[in-house]
C-alpha positions in Angstrom: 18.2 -4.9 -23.6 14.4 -4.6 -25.2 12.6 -6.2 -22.6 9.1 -5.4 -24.0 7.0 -7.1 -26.2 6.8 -11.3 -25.6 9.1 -13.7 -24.9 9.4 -17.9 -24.5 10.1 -19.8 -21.5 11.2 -23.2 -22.2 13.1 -25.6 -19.9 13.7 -27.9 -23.3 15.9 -24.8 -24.2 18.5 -25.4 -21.1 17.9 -29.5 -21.2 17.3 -30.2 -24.4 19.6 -31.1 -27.0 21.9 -28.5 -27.8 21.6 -28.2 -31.4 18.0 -28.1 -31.0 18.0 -25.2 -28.4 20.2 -23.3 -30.7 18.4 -23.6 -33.7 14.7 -23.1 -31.9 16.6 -19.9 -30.3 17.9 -18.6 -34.2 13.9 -19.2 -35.1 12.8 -18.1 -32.1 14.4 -14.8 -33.2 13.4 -13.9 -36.7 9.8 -14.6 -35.6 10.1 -11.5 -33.1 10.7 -12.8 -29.9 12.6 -10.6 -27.3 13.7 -13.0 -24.6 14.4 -16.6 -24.3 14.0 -17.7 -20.8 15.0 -20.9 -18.8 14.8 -22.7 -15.6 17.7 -24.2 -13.4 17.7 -26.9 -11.0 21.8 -27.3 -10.6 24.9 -27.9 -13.2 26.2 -26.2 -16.0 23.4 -23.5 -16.7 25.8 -20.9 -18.4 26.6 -23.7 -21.3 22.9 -23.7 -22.2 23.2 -19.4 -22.1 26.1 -19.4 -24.2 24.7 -22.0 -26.3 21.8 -19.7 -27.2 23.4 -16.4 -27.0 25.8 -17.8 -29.9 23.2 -19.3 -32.0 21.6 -15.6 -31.9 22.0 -11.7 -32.5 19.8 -9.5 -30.7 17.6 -11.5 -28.6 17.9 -11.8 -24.4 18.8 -14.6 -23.0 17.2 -14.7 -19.3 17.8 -17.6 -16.4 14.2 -17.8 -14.9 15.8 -18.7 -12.4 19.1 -19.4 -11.6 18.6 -21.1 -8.1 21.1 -19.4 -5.8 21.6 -22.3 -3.7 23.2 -24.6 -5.8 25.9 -21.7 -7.6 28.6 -20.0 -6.0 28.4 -16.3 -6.3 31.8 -15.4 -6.9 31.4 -18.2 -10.2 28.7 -16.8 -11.1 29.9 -13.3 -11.3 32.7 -15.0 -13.4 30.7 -16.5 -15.8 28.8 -13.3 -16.5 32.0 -11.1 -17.0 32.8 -14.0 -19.5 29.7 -14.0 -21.4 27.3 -10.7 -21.4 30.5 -7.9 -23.1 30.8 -11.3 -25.7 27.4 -11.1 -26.8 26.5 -7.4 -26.4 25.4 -7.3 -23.2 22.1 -9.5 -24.2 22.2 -11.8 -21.0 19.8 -11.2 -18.2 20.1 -13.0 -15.1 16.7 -13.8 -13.0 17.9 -15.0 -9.9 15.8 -16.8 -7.4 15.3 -18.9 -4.3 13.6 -22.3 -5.1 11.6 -24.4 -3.1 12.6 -25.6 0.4 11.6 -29.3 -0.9 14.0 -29.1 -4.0 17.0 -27.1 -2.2 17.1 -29.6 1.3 16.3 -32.7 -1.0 20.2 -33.4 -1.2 21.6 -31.6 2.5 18.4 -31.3 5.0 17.6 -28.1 6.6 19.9 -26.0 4.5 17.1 -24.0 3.3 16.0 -21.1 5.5 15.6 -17.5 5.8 15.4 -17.0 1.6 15.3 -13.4 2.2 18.3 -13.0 3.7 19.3 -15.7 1.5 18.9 -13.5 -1.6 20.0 -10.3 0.0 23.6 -11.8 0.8 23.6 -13.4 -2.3 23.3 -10.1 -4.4 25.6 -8.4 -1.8 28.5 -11.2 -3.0 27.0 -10.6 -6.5 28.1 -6.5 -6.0 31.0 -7.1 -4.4 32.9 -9.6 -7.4 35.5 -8.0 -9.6 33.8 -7.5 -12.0 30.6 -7.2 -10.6 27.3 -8.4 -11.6 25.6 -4.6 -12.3 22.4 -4.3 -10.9 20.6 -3.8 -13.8 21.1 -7.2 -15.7 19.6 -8.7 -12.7 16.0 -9.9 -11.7 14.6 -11.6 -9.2 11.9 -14.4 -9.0 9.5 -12.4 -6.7 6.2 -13.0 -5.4 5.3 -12.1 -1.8 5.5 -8.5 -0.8 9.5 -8.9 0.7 10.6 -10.3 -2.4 9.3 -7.5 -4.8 10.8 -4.5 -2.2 14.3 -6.1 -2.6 13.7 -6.6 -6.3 12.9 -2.9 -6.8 15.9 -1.9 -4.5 18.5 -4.5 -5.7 17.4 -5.7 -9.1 16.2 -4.4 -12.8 12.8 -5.4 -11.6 11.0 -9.3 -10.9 10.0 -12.6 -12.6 7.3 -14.0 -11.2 6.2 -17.3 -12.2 3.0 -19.4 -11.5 0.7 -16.3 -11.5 -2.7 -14.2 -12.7 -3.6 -11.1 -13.9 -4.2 -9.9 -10.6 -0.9 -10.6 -9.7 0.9 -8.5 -12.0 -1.2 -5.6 -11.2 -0.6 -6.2 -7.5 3.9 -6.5 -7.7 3.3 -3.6 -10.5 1.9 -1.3 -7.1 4.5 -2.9 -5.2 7.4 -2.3 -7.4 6.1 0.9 -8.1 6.7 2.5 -11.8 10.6 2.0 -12.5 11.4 -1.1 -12.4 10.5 -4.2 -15.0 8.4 -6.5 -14.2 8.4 -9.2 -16.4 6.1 -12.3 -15.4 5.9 -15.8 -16.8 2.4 -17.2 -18.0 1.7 -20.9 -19.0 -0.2 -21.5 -22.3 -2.1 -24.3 -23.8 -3.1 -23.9 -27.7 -6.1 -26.7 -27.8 -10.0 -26.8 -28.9 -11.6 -26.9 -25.5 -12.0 -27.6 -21.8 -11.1 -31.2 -21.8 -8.2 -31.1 -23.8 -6.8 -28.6 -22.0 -7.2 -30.2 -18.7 -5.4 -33.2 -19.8 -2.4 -31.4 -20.9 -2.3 -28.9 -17.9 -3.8 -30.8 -14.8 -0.6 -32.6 -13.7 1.5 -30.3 -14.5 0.0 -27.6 -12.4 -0.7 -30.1 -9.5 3.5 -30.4 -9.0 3.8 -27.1 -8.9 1.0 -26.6 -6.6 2.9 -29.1 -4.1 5.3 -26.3 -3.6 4.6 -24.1 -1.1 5.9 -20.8 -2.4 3.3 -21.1 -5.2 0.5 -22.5 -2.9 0.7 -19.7 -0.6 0.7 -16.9 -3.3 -2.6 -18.4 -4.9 -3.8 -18.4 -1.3 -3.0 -14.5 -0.7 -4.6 -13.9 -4.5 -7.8 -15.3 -2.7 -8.1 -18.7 -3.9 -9.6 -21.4 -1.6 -7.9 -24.2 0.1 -10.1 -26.0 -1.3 -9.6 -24.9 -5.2 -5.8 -25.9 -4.6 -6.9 -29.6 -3.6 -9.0 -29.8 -6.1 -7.7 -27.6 -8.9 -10.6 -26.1 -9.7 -11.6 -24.7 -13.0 -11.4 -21.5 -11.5 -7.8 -21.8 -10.5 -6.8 -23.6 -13.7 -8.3 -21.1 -16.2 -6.8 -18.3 -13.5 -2.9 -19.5 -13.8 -3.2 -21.2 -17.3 -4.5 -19.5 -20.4 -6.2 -21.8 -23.1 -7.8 -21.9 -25.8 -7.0 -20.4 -29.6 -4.5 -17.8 -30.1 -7.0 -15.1 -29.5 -7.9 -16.6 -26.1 -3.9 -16.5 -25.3 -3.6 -13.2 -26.8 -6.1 -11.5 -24.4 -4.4 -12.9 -21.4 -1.1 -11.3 -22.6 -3.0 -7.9 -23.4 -4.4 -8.2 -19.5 -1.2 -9.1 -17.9 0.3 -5.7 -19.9 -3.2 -3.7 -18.7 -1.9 -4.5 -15.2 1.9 -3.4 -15.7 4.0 -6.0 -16.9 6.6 -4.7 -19.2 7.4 -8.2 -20.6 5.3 -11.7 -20.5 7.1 -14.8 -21.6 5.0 -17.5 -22.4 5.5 -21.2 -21.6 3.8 -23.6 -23.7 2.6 -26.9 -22.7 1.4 -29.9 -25.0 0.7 -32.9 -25.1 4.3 -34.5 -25.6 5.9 -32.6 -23.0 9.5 -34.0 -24.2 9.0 -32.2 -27.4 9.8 -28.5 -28.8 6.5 -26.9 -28.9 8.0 -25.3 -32.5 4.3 -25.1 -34.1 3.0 -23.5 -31.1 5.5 -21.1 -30.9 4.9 -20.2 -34.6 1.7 -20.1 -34.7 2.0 -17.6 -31.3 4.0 -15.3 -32.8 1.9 -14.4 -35.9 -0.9 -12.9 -33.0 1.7 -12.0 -30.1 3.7 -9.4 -32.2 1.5 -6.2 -31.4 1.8 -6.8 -27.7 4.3 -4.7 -26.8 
């Protein structure tokens, strides 16, 4: 797998229309992509990675995340034994812990102890016939804990929701092996204002869950930036601006020691395939790599 370079996390790639996905993924490609990531909440995620693993050649095809509450590992196992050999060994499969307030929404109190969750997860994960190897495996890691077991039992982490400052602080925690491969929101747009109205509820949901409202709170934001969302926080987590803006904040996440950033593009239609934006992304997001 060539995890370096850039690559495009996109939840209309997994719920989207199929044809769509597949033919954004083919494009996706030739413009020099190296990964196509995409979220799960539940259901038939391995469809969507099949979908785009057929519809393409040499490009990864990452789950960022697959929530390990809601698959069984022994399936799961399955499903990669049936797809990675089929497709040259091109899928990668981030593996995470959600949010309690997602996970207990359908059975109450059945989220606890995610650390333990994950470990017994990966130890089911190792001990499948086949297997799922080690090292087609990350894990959505923020917090000190998480990033140890990635290093240990993973290819490396995905973190998502983060800065900068984040990346170079899992890069010391991870230490110099393994990939780290973080996730960074964009917004192509002509100012301050624009960018706000594209970005500001969308980062207010996520800032509702817990797991990312504590990280920004250990990175040293205030309490107080988080109820507001100040600028400071929203320029920190989302990069605007013109493609040289967004092509800085790459080059600094790579500075601090991520082999890989995917970017997530947000616009104003958020039901639509950001297809320019990817376009015009790739024509200034080549070199990083």
């Amino acid at each position: 797998m060539d995890l370096s370079g850039v690559g495009v996390w996109s939840h209309h790639l997994r719920y989207g229309d199929p044809g769509e996905a597949a033919e954004a993924a083919a494009e996706l490609e030739e413009l020099g992509y190296r990964a196509l990531w995409m979220p799960d909440s539940g259901g038939p995620v391995f469809d969507a990675v099949g979908n785009l693993l057929a519809a393409t050649r040499r490009i990864v095809v990452a789950t960022g995340i697959l929530n390990l509450w809601m698959h069984e590992p022994a399936d799961v196992a399955a499903s990669f034994a049936a797809l990675s050999p089929a497709h040259g060994h091109r899928f990668l499969m981030g593996i995470g812990v959600s949010h309690a307030v997602a996970v207990d929404r359908q059975e109450p109190g059945r989220y606890r102890r995610p650390l333990a969750a994950m470990a017994a997860f990966l130890d089911r994960l190792d001990a499948a016939d086949p297997p799922v190897p080690a090292d087609s495996r990350v894990l959505a890691a923020l917090g000190p804990k998480m990033l140890d077991l990635a290093a240990r039992r993973a290819r490396g982490a995905h973190p998502y929701l983060t800065t900068p400052d984040h990346t170079r602080q899992a890069r010391e925690a991870l230490g110099d092996g393994p990939l780290l491969l973080p996730e960074q929101t964009v917004i192509l747009c002509s100012g301050r204002d624009e960018a706000r109205a594209i970005g500001d509820g969308w980062l207010r949901r996520y800032l509702a869950l817990p797991n990312y409202a504590n990280n920004l709170l250990r990175l040293g934001y205030s309490a107080e930036d988080l109820e507001s969302v100040s600028d400071h926080l929203f320029d920190g987590v989302i990069a605007w601006g013109d493609e040289e803006a967004i092509r800085r904040r790459l080059e600094e996440h790579r500075a601090a020691g991520a082999d890989h950033v995917c970017v997530q593009v947000l616009t104003a239609d958020a039901d639509a395939l950001p297809r320019h934006e990817w376009r015009v992304l790739a024509a200034v997001t080549s070199s990083t790599a």
